[in-house]
C-alpha distance (Angstrom), angle and dihedral (degrees) to the residues before:
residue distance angle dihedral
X1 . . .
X2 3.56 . .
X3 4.18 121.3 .
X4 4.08 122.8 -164.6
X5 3.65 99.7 -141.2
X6 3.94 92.3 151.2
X7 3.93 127.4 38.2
X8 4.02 126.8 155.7
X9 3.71 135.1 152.3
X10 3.95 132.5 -142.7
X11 3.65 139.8 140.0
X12 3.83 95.8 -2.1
X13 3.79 99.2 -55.5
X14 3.65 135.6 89.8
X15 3.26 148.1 -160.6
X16 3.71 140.7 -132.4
X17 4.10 129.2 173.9
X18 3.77 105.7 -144.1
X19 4.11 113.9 -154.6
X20 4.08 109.6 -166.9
X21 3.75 101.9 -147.7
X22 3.53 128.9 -0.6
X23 3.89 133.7 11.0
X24 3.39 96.2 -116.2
X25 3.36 106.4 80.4
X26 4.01 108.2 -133.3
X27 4.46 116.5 -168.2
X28 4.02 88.7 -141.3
X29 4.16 123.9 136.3
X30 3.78 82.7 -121.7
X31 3.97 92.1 60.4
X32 3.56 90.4 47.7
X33 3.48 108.3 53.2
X34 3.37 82.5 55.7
X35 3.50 96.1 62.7
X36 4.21 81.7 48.7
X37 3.69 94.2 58.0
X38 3.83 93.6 46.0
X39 3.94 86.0 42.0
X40 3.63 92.4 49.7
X41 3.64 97.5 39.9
X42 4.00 90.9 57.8
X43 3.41 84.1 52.5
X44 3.61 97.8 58.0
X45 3.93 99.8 40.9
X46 3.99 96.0 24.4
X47 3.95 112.8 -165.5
X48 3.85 111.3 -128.2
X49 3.89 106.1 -106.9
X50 3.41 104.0 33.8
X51 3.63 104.5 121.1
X52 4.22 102.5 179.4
X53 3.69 138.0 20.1
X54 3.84 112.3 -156.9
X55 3.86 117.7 175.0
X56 3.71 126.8 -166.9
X57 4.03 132.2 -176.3
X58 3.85 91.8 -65.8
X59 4.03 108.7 -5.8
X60 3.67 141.5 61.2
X61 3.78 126.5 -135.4
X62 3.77 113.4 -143.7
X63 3.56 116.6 -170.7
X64 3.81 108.4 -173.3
X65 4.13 135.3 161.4
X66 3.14 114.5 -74.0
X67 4.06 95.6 -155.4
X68 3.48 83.5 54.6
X69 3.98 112.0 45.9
X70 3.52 130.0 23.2
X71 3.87 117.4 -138.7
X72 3.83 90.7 -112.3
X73 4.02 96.1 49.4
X74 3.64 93.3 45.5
X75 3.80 92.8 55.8
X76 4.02 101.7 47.0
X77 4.01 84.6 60.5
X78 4.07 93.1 41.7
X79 4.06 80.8 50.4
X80 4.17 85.5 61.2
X81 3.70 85.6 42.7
X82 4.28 90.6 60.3
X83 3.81 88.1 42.6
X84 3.87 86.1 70.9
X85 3.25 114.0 39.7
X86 3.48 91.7 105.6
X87 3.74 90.3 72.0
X88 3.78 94.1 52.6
X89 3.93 121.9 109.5
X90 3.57 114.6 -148.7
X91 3.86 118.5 -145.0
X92 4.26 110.4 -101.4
X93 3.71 98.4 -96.9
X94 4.12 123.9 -114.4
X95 3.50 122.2 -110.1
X96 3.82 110.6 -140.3
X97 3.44 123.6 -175.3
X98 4.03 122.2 -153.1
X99 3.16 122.3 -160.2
X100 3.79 116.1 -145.2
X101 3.80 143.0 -169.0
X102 3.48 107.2 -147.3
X103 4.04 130.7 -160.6
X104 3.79 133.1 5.4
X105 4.28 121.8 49.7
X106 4.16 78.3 -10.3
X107 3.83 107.4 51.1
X108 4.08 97.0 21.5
X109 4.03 91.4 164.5
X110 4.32 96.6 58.1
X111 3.14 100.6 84.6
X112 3.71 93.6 60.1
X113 3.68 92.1 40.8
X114 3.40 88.7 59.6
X115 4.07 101.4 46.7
X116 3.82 83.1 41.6
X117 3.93 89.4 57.6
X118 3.38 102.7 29.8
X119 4.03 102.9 -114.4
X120 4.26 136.2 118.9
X121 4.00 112.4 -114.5
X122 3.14 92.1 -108.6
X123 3.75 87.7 57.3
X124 3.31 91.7 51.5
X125 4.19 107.0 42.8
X126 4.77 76.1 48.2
X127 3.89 86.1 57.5
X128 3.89 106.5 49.5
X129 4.01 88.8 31.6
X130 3.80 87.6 55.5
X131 3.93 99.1 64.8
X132 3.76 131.0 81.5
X133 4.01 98.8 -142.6
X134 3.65 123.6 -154.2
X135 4.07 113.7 -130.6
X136 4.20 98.5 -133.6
X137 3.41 93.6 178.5
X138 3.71 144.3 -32.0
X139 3.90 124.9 -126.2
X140 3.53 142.0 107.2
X141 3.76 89.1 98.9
X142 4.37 122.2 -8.1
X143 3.46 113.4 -72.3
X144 4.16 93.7 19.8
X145 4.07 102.1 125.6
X146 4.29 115.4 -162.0
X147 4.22 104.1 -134.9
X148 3.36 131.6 -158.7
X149 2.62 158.7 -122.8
X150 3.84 108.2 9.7
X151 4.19 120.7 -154.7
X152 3.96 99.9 -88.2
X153 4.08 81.7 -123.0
X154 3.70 90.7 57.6
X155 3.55 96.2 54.3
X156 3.53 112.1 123.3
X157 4.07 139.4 157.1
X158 3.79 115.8 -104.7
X159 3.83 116.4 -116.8
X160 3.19 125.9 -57.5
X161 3.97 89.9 -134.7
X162 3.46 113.7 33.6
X163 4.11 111.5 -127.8
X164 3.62 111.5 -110.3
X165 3.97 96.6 -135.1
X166 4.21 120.3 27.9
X167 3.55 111.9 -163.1
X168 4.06 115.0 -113.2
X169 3.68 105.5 -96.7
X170 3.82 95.0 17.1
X171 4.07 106.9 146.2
X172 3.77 115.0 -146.0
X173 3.59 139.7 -179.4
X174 3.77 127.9 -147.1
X175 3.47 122.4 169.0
X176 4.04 115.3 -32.7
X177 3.19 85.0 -28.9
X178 4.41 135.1 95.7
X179 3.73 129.8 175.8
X180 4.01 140.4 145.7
X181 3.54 130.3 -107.6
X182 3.97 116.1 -123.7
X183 3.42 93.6 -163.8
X184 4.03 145.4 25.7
X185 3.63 94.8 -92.7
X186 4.10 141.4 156.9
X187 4.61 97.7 -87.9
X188 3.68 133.9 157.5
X189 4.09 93.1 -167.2
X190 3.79 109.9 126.3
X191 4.10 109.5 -105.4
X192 3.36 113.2 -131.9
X193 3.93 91.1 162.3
X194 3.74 156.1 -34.1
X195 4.01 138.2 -103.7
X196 4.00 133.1 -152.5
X197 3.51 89.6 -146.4
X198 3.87 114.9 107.9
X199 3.83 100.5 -129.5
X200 3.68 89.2 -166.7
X201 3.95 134.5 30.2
X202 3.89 125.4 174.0
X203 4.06 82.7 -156.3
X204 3.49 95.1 59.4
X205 3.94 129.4 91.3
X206 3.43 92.5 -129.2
X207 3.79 105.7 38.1
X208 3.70 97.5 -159.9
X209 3.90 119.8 50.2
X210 3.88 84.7 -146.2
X211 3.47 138.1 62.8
X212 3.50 138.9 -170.6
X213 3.78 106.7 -88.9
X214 3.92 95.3 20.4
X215 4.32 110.2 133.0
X216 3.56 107.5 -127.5
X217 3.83 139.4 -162.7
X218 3.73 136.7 178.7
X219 4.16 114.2 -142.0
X220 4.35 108.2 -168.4
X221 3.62 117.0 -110.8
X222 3.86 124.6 -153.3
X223 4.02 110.6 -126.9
X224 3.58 94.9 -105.9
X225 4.02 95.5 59.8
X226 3.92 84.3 43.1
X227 3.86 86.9 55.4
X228 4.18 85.7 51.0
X229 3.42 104.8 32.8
X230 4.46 84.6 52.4
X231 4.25 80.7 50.9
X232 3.82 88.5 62.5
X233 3.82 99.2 33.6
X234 3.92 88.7 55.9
């Protein structure tokens, strides 16, 4: 089933926020992969006049001509779409592995995590080091990849003022939720630490080292092999 929850018109194009399965919009890893399979079977039989494909924890943003669909059209053939999802294969996922420099001038938000929850450091660098995260999408800004699911002890509000500059490569938590910023950038994510690794490069093939679906984990660094690893990475 397919629910408008999002329609505007400008320009020529439109817009229309597709939710597979209920209205309520649930963050689960079932919800998700349903958004993959519907991603990933537009990708395989693309509909002429769809000009962007933007998918979010448990919706998909299809931005399509205007001159050449009209809203209702559009969504009787995305309704055939949903009907087969079941039959989709999704790609086996990549397993990246970030490494991160947790604490101090790097992470300058654990230690109040931690008094706030109730944990060591070391407790807390263990927890979100110990979980394979799922990418659900990346936006925000290019490269910036949403991860979940946070430790349930980790879990934490984001700040009540957002910081006016985030280091590049600064990873944050805010809510269930952990990810990496590509770029020095405006951010009110709690920093628990920092990577070398570029997260995004216009010179690369790929431009962003994650993708939606990817399996992620974070391993802790010392700040000597950040120092190295941000030689090579430069």
């Amino acid at each position: 089933m397919i629910n408008r929850c999002w329609f505007i018109s400008s320009n020529g194009t439109k817009k229309a926020r597709l939710k597979p399965g209920i209205y309520r919009c649930q963050i689960t890893i079932q919800a998700n992969e349903k958004v993959r399979r519907l991603l990933r079977l537009l990708e395989l039989e693309p509909l002429a006049g769809i000009r962007n494909l933007h998918p979010a924890y448990c919706s998909l943003l299809v931005k399509f001509d205007g001159l050449r669909w009209r809203h209702e059209e559009l969504e009787s053939i995305l309704r055939q779409y949903l009907e087969r999802l079941d039959e989709v294969k999704l790609p086996e996922p990549r397993r990246v592995e970030i490494p991160v420099c947790y604490g101090g001038e790097f992470g300058p938000d654990l230690n109040e995590v931690c008094a706030m929850r109730g944990m060591t450091s070391e407790q807390a660098i263990e927890l979100h080091a110990s979980v394979e995260y799922l990418v659900y999408f990346l936006g925000f800004v290019p490269g910036f990849a949403y991860l979940g699911k946070l430790p349930n002890e980790l879990v934490t509000p984001r700040l009540a003022a957002p910081r006016k500059r985030v280091p590049a490569g600064s990873v944050g938590i805010a809510g269930n939720q952990t990810g990496v910023y590509p770029f020095a950038t405006p951010g009110g994510w709690r920093l628990l630490g920092r990577t070398p690794v570029k997260m995004f490069r216009a010179g690369r093939e790929e431009l962003s080292l994650l993708s939606i679906g990817d399996r992620v984990r974070f391993a802790p660094i010392s700040p000597e092999r950040f120092a190295a690893l941000e030689k090579t990475w430069a």
